[in-house]
Backbone of each chain as nested JSON, in Angstrom:
{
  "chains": [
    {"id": "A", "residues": [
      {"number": 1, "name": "UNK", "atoms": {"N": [0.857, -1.209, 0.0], "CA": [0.0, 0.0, 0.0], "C": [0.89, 1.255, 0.0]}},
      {"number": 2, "name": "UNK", "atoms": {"N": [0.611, 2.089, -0.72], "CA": [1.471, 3.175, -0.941], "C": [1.121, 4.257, 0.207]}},
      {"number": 3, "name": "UNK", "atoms": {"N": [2.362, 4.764, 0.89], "CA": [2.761, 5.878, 1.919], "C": [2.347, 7.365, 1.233]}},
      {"number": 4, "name": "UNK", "atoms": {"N": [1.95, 8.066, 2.332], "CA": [1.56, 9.365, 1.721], "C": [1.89, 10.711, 3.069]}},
      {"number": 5, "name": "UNK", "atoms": {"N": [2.524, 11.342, 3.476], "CA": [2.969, 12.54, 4.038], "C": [2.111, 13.473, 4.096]}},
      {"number": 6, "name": "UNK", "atoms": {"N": [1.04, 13.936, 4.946], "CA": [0.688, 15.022, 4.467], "C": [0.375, 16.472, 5.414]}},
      {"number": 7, "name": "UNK", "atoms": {"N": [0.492, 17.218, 5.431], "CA": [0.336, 18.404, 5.884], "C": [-0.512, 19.237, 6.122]}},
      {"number": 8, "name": "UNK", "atoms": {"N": [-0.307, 19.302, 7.623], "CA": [-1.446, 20.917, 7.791], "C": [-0.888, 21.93, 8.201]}},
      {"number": 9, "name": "UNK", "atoms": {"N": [-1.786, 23.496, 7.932], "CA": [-0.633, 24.384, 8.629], "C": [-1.652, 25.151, 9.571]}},
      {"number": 10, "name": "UNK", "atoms": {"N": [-1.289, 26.678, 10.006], "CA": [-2.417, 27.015, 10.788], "C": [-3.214, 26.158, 11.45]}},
      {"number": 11, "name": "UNK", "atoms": {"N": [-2.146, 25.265, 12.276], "CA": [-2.553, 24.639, 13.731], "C": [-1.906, 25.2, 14.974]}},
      {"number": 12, "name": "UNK", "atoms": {"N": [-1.756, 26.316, 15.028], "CA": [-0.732, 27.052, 15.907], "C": [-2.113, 26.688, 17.335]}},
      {"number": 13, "name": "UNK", "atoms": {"N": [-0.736, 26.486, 18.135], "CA": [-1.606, 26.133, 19.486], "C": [-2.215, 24.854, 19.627]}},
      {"number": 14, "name": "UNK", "atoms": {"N": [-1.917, 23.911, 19.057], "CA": [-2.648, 22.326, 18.956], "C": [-1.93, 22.286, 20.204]}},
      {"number": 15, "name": "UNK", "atoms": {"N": [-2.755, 21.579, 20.972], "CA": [-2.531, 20.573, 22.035], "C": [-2.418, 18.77, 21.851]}},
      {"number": 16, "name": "UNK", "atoms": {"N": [-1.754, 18.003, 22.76], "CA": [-1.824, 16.782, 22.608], "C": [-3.26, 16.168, 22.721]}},
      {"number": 17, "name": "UNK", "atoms": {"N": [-3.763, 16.588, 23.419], "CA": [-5.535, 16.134, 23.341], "C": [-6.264, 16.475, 22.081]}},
      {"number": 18, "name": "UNK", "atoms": {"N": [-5.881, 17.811, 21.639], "CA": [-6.303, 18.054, 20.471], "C": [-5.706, 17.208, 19.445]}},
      {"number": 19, "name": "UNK", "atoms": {"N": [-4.62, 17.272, 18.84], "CA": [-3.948, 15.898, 17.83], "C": [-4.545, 14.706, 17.648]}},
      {"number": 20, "name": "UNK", "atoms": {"N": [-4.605, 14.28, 19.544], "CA": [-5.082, 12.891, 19.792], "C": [-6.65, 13.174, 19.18]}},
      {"number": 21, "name": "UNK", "atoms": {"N": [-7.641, 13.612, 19.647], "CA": [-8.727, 13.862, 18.99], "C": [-9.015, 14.1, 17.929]}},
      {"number": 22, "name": "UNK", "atoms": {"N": [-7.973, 14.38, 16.708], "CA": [-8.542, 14.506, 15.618], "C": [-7.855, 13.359, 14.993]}},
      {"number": 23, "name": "UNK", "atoms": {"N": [-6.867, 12.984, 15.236], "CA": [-5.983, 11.542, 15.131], "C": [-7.439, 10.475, 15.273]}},
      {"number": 24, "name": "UNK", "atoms": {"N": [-8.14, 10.389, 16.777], "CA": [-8.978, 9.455, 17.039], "C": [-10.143, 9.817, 16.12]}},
      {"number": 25, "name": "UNK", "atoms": {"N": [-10.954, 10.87, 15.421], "CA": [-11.909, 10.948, 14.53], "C": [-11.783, 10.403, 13.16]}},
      {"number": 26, "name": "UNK", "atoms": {"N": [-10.123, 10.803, 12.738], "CA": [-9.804, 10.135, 11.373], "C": [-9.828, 8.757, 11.425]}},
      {"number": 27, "name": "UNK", "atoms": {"N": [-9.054, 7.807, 12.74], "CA": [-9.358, 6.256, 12.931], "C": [-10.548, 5.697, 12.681]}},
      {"number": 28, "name": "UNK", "atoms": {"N": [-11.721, 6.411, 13.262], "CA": [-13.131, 5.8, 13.699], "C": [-13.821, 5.734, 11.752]}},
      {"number": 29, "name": "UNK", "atoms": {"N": [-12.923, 6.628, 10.811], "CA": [-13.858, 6.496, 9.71], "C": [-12.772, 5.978, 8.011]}},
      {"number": 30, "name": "UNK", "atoms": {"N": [-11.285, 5.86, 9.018], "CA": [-10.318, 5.602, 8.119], "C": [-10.913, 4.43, 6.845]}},
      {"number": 31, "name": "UNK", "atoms": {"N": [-11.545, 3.434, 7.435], "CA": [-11.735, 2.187, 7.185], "C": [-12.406, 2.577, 5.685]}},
      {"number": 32, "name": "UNK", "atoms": {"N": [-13.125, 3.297, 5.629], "CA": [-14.263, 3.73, 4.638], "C": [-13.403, 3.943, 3.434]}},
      {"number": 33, "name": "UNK", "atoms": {"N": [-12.21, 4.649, 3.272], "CA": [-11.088, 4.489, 2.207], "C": [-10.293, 4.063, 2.048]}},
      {"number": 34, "name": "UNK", "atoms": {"N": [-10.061, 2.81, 3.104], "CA": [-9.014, 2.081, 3.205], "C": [-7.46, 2.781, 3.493]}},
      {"number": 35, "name": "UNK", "atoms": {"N": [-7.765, 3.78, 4.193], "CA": [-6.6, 4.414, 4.674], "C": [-6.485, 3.691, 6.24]}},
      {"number": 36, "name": "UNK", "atoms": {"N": [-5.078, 3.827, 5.99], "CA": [-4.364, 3.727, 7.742], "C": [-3.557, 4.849, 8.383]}},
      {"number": 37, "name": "UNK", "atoms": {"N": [-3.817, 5.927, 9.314], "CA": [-3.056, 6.783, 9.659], "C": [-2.355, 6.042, 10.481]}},
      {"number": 38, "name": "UNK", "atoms": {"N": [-1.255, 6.639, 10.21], "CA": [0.116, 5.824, 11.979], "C": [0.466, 6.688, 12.54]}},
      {"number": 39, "name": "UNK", "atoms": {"N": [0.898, 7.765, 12.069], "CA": [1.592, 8.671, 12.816], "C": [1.17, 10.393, 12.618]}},
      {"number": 40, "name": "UNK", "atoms": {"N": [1.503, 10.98, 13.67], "CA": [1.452, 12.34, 13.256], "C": [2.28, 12.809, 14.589]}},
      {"number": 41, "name": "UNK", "atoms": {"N": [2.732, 14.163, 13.996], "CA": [3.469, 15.117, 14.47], "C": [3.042, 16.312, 14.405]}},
      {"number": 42, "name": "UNK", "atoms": {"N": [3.181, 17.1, 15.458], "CA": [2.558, 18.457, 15.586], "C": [3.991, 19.372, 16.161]}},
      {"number": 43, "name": "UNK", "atoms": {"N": [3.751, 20.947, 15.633], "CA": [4.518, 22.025, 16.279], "C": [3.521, 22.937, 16.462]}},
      {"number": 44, "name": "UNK", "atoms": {"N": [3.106, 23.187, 18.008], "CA": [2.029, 24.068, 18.273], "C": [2.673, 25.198, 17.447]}},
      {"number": 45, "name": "UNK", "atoms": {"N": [4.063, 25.863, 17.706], "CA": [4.308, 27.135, 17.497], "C": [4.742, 27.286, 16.246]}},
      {"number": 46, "name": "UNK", "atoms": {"N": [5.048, 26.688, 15.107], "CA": [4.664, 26.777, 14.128], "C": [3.283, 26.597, 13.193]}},
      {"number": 47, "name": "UNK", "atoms": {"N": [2.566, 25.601, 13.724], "CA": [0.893, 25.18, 13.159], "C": [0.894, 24.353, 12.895]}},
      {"number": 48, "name": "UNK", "atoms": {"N": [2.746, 23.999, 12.386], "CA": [2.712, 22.747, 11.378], "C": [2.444, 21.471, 12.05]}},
      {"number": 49, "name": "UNK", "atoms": {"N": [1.713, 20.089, 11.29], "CA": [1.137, 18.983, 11.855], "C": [1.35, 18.323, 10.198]}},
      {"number": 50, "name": "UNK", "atoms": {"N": [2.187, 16.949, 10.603], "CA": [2.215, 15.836, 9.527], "C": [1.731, 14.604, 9.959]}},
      {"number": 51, "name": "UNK", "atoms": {"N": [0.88, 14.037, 9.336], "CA": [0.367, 12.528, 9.341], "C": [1.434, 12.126, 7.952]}},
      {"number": 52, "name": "UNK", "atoms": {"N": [1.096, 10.808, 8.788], "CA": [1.928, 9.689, 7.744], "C": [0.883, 8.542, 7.768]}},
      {"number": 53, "name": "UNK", "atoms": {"N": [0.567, 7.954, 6.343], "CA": [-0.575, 7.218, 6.263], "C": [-0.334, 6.237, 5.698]}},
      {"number": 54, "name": "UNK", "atoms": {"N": [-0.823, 5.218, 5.464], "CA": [-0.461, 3.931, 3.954], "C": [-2.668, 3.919, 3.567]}},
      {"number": 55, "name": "UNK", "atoms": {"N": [-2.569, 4.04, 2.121], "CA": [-3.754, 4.777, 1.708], "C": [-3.928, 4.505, -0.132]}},
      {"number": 56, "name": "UNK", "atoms": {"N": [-4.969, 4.041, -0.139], "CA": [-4.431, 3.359, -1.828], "C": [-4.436, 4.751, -2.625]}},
      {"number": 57, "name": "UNK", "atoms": {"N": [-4.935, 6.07, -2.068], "CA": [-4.742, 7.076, -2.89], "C": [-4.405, 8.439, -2.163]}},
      {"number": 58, "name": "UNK", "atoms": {"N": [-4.037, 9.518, -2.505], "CA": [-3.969, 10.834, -1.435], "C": [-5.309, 11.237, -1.786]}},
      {"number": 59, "name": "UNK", "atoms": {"N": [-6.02, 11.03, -2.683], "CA": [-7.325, 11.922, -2.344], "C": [-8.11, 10.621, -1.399]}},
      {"number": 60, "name": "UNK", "atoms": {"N": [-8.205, 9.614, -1.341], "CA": [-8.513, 9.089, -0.149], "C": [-8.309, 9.709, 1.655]}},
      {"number": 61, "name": "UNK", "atoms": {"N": [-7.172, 9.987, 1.397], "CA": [-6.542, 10.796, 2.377], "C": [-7.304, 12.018, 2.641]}},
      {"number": 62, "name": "UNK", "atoms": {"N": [-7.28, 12.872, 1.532], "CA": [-7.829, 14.354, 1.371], "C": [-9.572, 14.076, 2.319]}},
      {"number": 63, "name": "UNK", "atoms": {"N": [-10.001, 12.93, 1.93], "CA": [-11.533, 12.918, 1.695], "C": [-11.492, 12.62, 3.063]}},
      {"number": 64, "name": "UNK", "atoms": {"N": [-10.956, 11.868, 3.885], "CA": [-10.916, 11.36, 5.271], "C": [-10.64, 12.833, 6.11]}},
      {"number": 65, "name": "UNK", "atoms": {"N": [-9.299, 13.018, 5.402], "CA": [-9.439, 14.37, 6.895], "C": [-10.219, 15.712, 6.389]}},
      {"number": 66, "name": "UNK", "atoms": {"N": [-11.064, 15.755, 4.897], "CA": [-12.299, 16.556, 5.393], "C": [-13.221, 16.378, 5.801]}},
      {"number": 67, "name": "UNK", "atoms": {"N": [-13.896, 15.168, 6.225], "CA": [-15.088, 15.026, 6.975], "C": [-14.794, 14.792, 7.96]}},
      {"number": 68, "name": "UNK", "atoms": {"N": [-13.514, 15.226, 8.472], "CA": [-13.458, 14.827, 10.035], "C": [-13.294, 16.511, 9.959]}},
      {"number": 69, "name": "UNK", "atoms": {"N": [-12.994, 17.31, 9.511], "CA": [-13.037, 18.5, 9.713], "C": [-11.888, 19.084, 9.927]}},
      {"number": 70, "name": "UNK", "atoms": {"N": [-10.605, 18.532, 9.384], "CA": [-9.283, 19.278, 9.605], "C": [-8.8, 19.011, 8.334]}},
      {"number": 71, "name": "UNK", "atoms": {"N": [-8.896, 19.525, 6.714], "CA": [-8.538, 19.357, 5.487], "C": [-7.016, 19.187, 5.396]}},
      {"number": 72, "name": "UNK", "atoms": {"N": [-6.222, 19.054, 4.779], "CA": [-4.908, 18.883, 4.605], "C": [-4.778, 19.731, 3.341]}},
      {"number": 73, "name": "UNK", "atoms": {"N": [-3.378, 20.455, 3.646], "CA": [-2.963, 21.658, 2.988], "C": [-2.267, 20.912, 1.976]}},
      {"number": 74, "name": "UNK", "atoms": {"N": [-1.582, 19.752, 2.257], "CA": [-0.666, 19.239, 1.6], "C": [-0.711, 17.993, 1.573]}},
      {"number": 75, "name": "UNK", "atoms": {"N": [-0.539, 17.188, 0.468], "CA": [-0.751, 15.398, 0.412], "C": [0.813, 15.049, -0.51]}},
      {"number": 76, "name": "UNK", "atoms": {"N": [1.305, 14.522, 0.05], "CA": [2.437, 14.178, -1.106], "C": [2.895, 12.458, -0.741]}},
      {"number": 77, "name": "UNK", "atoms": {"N": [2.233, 11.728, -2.111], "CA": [2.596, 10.462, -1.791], "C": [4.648, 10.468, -1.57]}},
      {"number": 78, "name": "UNK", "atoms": {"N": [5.047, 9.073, -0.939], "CA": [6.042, 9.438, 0.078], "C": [6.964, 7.815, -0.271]}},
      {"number": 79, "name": "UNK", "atoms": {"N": [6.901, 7.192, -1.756], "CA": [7.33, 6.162, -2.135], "C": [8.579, 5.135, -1.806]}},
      {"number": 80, "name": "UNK", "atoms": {"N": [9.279, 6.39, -1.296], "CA": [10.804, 5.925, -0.605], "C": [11.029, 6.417, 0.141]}},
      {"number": 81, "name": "UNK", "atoms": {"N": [11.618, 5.617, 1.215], "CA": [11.87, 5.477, 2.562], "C": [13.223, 5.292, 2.768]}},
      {"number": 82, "name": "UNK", "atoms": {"N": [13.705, 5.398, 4.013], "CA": [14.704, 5.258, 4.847], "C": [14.778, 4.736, 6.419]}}
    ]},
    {"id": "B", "residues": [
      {"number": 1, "name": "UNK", "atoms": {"N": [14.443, 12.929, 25.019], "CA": [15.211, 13.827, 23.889], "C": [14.117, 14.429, 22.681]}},
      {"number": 2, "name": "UNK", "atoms": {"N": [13.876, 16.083, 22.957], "CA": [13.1, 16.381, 21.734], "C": [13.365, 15.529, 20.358]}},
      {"number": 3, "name": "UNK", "atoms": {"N": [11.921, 15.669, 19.986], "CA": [12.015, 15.039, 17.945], "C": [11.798, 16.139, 17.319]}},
      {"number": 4, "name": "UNK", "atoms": {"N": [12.547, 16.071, 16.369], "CA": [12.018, 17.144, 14.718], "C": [11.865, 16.852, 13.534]}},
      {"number": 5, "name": "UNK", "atoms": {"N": [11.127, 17.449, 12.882], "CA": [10.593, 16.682, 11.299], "C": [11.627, 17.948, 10.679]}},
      {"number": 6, "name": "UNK", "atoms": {"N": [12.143, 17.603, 9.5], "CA": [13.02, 18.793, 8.693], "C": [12.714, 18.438, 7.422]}},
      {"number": 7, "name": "UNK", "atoms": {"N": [12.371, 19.281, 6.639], "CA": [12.365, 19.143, 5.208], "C": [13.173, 19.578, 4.211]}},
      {"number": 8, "name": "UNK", "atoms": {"N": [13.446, 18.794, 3.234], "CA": [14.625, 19.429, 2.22], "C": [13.264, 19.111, 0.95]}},
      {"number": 9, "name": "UNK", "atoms": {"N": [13.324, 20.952, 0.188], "CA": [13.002, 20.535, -1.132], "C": [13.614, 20.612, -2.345]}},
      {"number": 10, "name": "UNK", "atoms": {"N": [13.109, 20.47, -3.19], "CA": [14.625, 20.322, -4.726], "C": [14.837, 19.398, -4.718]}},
      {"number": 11, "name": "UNK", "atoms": {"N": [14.475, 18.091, -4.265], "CA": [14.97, 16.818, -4.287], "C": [14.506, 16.094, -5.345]}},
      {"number": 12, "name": "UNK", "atoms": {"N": [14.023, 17.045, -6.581], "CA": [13.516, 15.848, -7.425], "C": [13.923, 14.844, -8.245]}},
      {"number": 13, "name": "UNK", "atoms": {"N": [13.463, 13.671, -8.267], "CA": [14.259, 12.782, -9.151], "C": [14.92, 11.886, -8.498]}},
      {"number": 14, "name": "UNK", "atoms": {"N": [14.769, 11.876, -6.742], "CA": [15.563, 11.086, -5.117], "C": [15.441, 9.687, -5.826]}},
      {"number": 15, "name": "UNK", "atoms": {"N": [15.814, 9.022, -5.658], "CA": [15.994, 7.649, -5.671], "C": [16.419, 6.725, -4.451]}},
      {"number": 16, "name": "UNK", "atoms": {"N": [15.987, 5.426, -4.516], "CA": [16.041, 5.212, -2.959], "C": [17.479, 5.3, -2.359]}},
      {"number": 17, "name": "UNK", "atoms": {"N": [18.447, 4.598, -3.541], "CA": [19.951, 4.448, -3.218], "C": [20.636, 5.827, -2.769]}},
      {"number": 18, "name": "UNK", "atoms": {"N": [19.773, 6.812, -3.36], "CA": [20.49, 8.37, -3.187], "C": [19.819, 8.286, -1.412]}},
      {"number": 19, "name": "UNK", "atoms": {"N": [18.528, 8.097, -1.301], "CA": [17.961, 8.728, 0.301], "C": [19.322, 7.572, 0.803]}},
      {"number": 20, "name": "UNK", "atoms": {"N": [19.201, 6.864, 0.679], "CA": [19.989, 5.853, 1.448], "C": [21.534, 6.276, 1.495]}},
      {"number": 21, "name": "UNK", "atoms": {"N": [22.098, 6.512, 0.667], "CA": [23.491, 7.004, 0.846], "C": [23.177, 8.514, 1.822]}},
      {"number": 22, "name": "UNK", "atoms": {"N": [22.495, 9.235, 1.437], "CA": [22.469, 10.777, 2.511], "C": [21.999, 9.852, 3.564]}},
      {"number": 23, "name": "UNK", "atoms": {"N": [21.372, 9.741, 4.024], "CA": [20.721, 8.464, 5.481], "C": [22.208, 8.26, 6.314]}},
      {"number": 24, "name": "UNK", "atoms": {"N": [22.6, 7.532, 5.225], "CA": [24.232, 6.753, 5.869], "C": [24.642, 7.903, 5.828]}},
      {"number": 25, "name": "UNK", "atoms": {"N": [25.56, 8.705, 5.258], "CA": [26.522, 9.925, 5.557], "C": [25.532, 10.601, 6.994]}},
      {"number": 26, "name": "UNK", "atoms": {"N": [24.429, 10.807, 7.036], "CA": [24.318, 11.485, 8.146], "C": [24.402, 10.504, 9.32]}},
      {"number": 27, "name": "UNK", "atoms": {"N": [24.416, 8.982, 9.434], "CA": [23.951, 8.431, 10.691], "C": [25.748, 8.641, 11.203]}},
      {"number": 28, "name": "UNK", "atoms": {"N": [26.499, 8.76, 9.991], "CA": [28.031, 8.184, 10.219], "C": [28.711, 9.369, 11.2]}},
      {"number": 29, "name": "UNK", "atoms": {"N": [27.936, 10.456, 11.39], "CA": [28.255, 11.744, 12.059], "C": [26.892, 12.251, 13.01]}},
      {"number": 30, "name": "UNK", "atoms": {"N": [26.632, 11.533, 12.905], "CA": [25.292, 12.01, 13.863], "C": [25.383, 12.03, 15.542]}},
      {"number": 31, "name": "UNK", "atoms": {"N": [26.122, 11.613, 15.728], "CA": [26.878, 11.601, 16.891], "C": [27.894, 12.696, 17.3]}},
      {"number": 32, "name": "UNK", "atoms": {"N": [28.313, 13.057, 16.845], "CA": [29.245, 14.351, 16.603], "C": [28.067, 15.427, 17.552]}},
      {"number": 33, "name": "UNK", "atoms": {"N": [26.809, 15.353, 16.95], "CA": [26.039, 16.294, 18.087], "C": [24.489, 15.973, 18.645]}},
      {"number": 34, "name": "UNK", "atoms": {"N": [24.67, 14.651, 19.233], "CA": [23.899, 13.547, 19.709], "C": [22.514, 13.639, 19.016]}},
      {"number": 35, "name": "UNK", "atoms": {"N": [22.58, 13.657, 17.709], "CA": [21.386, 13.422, 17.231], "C": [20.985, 11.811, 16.526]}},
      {"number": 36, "name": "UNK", "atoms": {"N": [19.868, 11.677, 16.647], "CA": [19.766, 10.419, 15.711], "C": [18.42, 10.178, 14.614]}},
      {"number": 37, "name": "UNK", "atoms": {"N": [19.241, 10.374, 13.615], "CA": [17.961, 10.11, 12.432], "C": [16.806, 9.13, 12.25]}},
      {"number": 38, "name": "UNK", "atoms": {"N": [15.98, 8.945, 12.76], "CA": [15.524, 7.608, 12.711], "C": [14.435, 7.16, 11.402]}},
      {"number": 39, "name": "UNK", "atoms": {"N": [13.871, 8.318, 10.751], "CA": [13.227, 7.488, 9.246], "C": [13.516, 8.782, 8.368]}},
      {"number": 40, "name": "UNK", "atoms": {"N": [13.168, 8.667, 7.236], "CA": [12.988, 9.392, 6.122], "C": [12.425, 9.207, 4.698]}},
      {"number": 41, "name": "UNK", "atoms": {"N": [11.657, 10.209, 4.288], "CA": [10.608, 9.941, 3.272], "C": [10.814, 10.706, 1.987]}},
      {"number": 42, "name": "UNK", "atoms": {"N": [10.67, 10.325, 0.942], "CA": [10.773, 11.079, -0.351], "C": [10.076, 11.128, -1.153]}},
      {"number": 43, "name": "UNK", "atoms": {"N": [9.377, 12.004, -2.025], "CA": [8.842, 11.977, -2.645], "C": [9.606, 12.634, -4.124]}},
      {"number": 44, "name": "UNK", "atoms": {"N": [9.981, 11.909, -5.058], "CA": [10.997, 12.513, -6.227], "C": [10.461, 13.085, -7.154]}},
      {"number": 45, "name": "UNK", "atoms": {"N": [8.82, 13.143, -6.777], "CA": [8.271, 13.993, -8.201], "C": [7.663, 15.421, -7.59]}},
      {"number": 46, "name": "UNK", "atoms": {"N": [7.669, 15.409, -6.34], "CA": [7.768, 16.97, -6.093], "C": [8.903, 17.055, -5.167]}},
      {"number": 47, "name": "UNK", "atoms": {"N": [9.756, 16.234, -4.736], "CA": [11.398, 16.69, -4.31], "C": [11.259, 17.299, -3.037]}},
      {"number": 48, "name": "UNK", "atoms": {"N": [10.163, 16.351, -2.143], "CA": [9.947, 17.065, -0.91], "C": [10.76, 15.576, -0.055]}},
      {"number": 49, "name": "UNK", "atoms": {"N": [11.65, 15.688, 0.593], "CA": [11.96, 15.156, 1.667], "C": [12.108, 15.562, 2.914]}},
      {"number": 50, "name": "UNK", "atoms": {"N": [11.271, 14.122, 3.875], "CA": [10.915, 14.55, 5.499], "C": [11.928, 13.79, 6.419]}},
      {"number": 51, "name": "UNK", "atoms": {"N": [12.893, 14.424, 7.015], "CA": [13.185, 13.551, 7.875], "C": [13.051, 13.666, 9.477]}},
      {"number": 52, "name": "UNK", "atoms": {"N": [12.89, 12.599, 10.392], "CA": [12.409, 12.341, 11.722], "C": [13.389, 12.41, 12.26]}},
      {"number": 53, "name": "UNK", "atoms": {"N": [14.222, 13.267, 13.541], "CA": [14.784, 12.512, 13.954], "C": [14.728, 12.846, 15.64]}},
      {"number": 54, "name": "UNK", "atoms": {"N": [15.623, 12.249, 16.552], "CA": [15.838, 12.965, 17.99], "C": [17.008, 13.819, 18.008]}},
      {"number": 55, "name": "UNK", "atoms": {"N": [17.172, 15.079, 18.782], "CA": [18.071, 16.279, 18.925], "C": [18.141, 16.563, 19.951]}},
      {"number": 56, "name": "UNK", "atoms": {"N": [19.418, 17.363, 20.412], "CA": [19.162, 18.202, 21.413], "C": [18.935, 19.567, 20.986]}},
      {"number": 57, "name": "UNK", "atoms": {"N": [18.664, 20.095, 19.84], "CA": [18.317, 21.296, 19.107], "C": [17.967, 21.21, 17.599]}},
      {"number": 58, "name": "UNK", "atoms": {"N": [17.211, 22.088, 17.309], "CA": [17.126, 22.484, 15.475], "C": [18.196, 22.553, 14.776]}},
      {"number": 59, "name": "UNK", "atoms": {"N": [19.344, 23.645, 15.768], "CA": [20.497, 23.435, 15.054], "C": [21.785, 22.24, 15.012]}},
      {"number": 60, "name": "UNK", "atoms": {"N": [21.188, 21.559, 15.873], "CA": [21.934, 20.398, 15.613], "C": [21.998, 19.239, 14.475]}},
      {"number": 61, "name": "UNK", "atoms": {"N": [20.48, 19.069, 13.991], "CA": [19.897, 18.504, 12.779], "C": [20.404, 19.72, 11.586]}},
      {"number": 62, "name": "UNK", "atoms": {"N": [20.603, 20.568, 11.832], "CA": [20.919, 21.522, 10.615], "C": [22.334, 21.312, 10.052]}},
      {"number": 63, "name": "UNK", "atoms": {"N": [23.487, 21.012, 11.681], "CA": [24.989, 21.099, 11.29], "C": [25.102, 19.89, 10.767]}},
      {"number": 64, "name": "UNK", "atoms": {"N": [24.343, 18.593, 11.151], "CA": [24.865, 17.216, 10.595], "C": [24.368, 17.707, 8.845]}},
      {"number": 65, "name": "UNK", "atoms": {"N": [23.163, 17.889, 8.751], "CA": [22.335, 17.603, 7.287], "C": [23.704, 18.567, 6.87]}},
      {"number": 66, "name": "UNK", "atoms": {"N": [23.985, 19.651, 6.882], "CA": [25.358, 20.98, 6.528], "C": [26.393, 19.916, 5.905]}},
      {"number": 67, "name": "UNK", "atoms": {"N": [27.195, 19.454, 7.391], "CA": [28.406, 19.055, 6.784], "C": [27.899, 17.521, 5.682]}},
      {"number": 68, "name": "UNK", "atoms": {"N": [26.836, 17.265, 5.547], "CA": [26.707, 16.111, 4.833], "C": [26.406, 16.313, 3.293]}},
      {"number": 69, "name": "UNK", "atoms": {"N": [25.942, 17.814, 2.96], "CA": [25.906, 18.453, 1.692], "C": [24.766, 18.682, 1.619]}},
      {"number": 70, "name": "UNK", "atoms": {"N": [23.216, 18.265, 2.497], "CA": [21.711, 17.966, 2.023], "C": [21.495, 18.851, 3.256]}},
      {"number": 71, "name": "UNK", "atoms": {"N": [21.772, 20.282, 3.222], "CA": [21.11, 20.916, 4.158], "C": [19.39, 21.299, 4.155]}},
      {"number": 72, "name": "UNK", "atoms": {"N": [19.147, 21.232, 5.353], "CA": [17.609, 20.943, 5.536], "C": [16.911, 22.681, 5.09]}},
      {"number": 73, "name": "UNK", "atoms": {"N": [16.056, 22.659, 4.627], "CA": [15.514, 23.464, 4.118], "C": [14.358, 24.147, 5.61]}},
      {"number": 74, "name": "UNK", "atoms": {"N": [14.091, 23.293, 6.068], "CA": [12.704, 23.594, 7.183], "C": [13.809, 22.542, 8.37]}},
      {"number": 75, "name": "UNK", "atoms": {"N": [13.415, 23.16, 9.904], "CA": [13.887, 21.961, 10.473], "C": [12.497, 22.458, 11.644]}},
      {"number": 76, "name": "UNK", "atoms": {"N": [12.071, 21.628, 11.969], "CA": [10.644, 22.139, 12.927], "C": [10.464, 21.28, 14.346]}},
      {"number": 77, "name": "UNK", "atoms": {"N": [10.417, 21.846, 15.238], "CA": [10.6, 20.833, 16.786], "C": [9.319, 20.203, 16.282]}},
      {"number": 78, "name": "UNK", "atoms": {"N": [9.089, 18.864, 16.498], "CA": [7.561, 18.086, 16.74], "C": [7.235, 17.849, 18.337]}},
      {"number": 79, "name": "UNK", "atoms": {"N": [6.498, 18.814, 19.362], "CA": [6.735, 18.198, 20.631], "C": [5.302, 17.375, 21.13]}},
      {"number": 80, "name": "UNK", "atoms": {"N": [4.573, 17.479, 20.065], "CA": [3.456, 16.452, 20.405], "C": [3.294, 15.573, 19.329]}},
      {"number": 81, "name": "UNK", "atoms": {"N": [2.907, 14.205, 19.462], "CA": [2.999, 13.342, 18.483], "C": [1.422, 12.629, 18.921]}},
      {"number": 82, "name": "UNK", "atoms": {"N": [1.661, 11.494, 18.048], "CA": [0.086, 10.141, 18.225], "C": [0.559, 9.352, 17.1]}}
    ]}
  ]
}
């Protein structure tokens, strides 16, 4: 399943409850596009926040974190690793 | 030990053997200022690479990526994760 990186910005001030909560809304409906989020990272004081997903498409991706209500600024499938 | 996500862009065209040789040149000095790289992602058709790692500063991930030739373009504390 192909990896995908993607980005939000203007999250300045996220909290860990907050992350975790929108982390836990994208889980509860991932299934529906066959996405898997694993990870994410947040910098309150920048905004910036990256999920890392395995997802048969980025607009799968796109479509998941807009109905959870936090869109992604940025989707960039993420093919090679290290 | 804080984590940071850093991005280098211009990378287009990465190939895995290329992430993998910068990977190695940085793990081979990463110690020099107790950092440790632990994944990295590429994408070669928009030349965005993410890498994860632990620091004791931004600028510490900046001097390894420096002396290794692939200076980081973005280097961003992540202090909340999921």
């Amino acid at each position: 399943m192909p990896e995908f990186m993607d980005v939000h910005r203007n999250m300045t001030g996220i909290t860990q409850a907050a992350l975790q909560a929108a982390h836990d809304a994208d889980l509860a409906i991932q299934g529906d596009e066959g996405v898997d989020f694993k990870s994410a990272w947040a910098d309150p004081e920048s905004g910036l926040v990256y999920c890392l997903s395995e997802a048969p498409s980025a607009d799968a991706v796109r479509r998941i974190h807009e109905r959870t209500g936090h869109p992604a600024d940025e989707v960039h499938p993420v093919p090679i690793k290290v």
